[in-house]
N, C-alpha and C positions, 0 to 999 in steps of 0.2 A: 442521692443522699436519702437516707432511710427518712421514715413520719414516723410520727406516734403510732399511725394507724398500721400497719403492714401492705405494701401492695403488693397485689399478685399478682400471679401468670398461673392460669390453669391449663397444662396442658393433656387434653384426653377427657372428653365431658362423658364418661360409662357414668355406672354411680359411684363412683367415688369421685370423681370429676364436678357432678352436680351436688353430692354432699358437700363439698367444700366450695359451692359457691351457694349454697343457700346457707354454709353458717358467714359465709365475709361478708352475704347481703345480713341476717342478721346483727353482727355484729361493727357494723358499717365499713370493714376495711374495702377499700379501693379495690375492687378487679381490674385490671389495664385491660386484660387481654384474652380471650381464650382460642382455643386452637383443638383440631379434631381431623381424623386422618376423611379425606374427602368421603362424599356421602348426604343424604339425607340433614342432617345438622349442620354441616354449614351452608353460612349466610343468614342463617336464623338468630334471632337475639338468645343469647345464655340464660336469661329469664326465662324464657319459655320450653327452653330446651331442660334448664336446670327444674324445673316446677316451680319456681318462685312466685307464678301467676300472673305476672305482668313483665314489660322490655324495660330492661336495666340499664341499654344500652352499649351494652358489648354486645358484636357482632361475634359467631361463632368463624374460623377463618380456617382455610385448608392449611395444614401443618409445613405440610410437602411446597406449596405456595408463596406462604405470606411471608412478610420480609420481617426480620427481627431483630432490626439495625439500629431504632428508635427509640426501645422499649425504654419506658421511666418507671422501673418496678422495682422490689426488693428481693422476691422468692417468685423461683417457678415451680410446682408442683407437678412431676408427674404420674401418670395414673395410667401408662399405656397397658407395658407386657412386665413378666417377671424378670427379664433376662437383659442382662446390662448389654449384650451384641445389638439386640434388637433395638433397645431404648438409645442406642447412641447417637444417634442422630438430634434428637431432642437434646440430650444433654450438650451436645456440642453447641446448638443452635442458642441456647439459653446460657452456658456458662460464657461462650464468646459474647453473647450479650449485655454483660455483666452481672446476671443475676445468680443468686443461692441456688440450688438447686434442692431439693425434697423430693422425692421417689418411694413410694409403695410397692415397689417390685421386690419381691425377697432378695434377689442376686446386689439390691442395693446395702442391705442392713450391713453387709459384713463383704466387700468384693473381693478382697487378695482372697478368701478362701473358695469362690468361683471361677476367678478368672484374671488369675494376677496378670497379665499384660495388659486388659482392658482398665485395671484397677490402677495398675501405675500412670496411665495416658487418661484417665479422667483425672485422677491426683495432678499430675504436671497440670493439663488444662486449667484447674481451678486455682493454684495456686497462680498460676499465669494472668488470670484473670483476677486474683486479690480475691476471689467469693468461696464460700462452702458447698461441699456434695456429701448428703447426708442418706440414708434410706431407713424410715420408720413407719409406722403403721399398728397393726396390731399384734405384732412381734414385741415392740417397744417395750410395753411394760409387762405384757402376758409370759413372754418368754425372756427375753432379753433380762430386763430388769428383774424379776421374780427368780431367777436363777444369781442373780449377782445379792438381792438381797437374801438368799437362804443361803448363802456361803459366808456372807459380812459377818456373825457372831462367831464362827472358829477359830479358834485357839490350836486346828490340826486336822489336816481334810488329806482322805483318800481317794476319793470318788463321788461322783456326781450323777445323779440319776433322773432324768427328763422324761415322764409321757406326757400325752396327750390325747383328747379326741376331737374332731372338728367336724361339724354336718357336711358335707358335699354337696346336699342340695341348696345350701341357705344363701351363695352367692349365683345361683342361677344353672341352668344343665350343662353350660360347658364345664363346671367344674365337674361337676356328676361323670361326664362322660370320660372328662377329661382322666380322672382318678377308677376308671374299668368297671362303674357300677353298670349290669347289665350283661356283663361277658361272663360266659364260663372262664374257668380257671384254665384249661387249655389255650382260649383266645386270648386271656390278662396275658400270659406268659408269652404270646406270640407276638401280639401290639403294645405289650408297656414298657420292650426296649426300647422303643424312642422316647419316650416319657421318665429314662431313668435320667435323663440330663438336669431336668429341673428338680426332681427331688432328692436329687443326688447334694443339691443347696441346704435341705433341712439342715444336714450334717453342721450346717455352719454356726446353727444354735446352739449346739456344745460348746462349737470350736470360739464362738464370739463370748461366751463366759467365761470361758479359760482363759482366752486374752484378755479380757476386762481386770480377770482376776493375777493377771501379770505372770500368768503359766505359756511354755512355748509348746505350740501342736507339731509334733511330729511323724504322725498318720495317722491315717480315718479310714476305717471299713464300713460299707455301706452296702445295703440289701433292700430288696422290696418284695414284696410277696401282697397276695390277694386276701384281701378280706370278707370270709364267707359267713352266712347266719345258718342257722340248722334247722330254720322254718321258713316258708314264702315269705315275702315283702312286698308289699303291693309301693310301686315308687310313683309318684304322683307325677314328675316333671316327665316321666315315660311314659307316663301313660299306660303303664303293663305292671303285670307281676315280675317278679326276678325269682324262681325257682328256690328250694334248697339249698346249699350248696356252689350256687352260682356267684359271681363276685359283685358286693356291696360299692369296695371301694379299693385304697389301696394301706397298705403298712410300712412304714417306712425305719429301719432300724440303722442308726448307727453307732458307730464305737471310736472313741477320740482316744490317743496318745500324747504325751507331754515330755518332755526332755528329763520333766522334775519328779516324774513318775507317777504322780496325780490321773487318773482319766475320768471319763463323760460316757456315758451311756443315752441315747434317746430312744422312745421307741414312740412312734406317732404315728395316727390313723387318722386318713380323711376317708369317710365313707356315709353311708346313710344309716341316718338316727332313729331308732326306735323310740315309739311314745314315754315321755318322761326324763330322757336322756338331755344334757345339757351340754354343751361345749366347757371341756375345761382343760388348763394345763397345770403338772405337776411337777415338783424342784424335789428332789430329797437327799439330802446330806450326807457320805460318810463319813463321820468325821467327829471333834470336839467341840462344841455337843451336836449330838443329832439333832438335826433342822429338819423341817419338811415347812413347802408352799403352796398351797391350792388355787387357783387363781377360776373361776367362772365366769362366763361369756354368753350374752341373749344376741346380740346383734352385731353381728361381727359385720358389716358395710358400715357402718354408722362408726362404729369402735374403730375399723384402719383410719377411716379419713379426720374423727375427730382425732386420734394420734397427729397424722398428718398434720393436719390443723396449730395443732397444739406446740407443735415443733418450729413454728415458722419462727418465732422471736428466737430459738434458740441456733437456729440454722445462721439466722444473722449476726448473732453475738459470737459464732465459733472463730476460729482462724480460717486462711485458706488454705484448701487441698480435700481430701477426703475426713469430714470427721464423725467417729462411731455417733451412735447414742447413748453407748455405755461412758462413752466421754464427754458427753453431755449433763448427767444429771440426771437424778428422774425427773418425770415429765410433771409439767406446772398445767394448773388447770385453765380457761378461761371464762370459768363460769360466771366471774364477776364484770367482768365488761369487754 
C-alpha cells in the first residue's frame, strides 16, 4: 500500500542512481532498496556510495543476486542502459514484484516505436501485475512536453520541426566516445554502424508527439552522419586535440509520416561544445499560428534524474500497463516538500 512518502527501489547507483537517492534522503522518502550490477559497490551502504556522507542504511546488493520476493515499495527506478532488451531483466524483477517501474533509458519514453514485442510483453507484465511502466527523464519536458505544448494553440498544423544540441562530454567520456568524438570521418562511417540501433530511438521524439497529438505514424527515415568543426578542438576528457575536420560528435536526422498527412522533422546533435554554447531544444510549428519553443539546459544529470524524480507520484497514480508521459501531464515540481 502506497505512504504519503513514496518508497523506492533504486535500481543502478551511476549518477543518476545516486542523484535520486540524495534527493529521497533529502526529501525523506524511504529507500527500501538499492541494487547495482556486482562490482566495487556492492555491499557498501547507498549513503556513501551515493555522497550523502554518512550510512543510511541500505546496503548496496548485486542485482543478478538478491532476492526481490519481499520488497514493500512503491516505485523502482531504473538507471541501467538505454535499451529496453538490456534493462529487461530489472523490469521483470521489479514489475513481478509489484512495484511501478520508472526508467531513464530513451527506448523507455515511447517503446512500440523501438521495439514493439518487448513493448507489448512489458505492457502484459505490468498490467499483470496491476502497477505502471513509464520512461522519463530529461526527455520529459525538454522534448516530449515542449513539442506537445508548441502544437496546443493551432487551429491547423502541417508540420513539426525538432532540433537540438547536447554537450557529449557533460555526462562523462562514454558518451563522448560513444557518439565518434575523436574519429576521422572515415572511422565515424566504419564504427557508428553499430551505434545506429540506439539513435535510430531519437526518431521516436517526433513519432511520441504525433501520438500525443492523436496523429497515426506511418514511416520514419532515419540518418546519421559525423559532426565536424573547421578549427582544432582541444577535448579535455581525451586528453588530445581532435584535428580539423575530424569528428566531434554525431547528427542524427529524422523524418516522420502520418496517415493524416501531418509530418515531423528532427535533426539533433550530441557532440562537443564550444565555449559559450548551451544545450538547448527547439519545437517550431507549421501551422495556425506559427509557434516556436526554446527550451535551455545547464545540467543535464541533475535535470534526467530530478525528471525521474518528479514522476514517481505520477507513475503511481497512472493505470496498469505501459503509460506515456505525454499521458501523464506535465510534470509537477517538488520543490515544496
Amino acid at each position: 500500500m502506497a505512504t504519503d512518502k513514496p518508497r523506492i527501489v533504486i535500481y543502478g547507483t551511476g549518477q543518476f542512481g545516486c542523484h535520486i537517492a540524495r534527493f529521497a534522503h533529502q526529501k525523506g522518502w524511504p529507500i527500501v532498496a538499492a541494487y547495482n550490477r556486482a562490482g566495487p559497490k556492492v555491499g557498501q551502504d547507498l549513503g556513501q556510495v551515493a555522497g550523502i556522507g554518512k550510512d543510511i542504511g541500505v546496503i548496496v546488493q548485486d542485482c543478478d543476486t538478491a532476492s526481490y520476493e519481499k520488497l514493500q515499495a512503491d516505485v523502482g527506478i531504473v538507471t541501467m542502459t538505454d535499451r529496453l532488451s538490456l534493462n529487461m531483466p530489472a523490469y521483470k524483477r521489479l514489475l513481478n514484484a509489484g512495484l511501478n517501474v520508472l526508467c531513464h533509458g530513451v527506448e523507455a519514453y515511447y517503446p512500440w516505436g523501438c521495439d514493439k514485442a518487448l513493448a507489448d510483453e512489458i505492457d502484459a507484465l505490468a498490467k499483470k501485475n496491476k502497477v505502471t511502466f513509464s520512461g522519463s527523464g530529461i526527455w520529459d519536458p525538454s522534448r516530449i512536453w515542449s513539442g506537445i505544448l508548441a502544437a496546443g494553440p493551432c487551429t491547423d498544423l502541417r508540420a513539426l520541426h525538432h532540433t537540438s544540441i547536447t554537450d557529449n562530454q557533460r555526462t562523462g567520456k562514454a558518451l563522448m566516445l560513444f557518439t565518434g568524438a575523436g574519429l576521422t570521418v572515415e572511422q565515424f562511417k566504419e564504427k557508428q554502424a553499430g551505434a545506429y540501433g540506439i539513435v535510430r530511438t531519437y526518431k521516436t521524439i517526433p513519432e511520441h508527439v504525433l501520438h500525443a497529438l492523436g496523429y497515426t505514424v506511418t514511416a520514419d527515415r532515419v540518418r546519421i552522419e559525423p559532426v565536424v568543426f573547421d578549427e582544432p578542438y582541444y577535448a579535455k576528457l581525451l586528453e588530445r586535440e581532435i584535428p580539423a575536420g575530424d569528428c566531434v560528435g554525431t547528427r542524427i536526422i529524422a523524418e516522420i509520416d502520418t496517415k493524416e498527412g501531418v509530418t515531423a522533422d528532427a535533426t539533433i546533435e550530441l557532440r562537443c561544445f564550444k565555449e559559450g554554447e548551451v544545450e538547448n531544444m527547439f519545437w517550431a510549428v507549421d501551422g495556425m499560428p506559427h509557434t516556436r519553443i526554446r527550451v535551455e539546459r545547464e545540467d543535464s544529470a541533475h535535470f534526467t534524474a530530478a525528471c525521474l524524480f518528479n514522476r514517481v507520484r505520477d507513475a503511481m497514480a497512472a493505470p496498469p500497463g505501459i503509460v506515456l508521459v505525454s499521458q501523464m501531464g506535465p510534470m509537477k515540481h517538488t520543490a515544496l516538500g
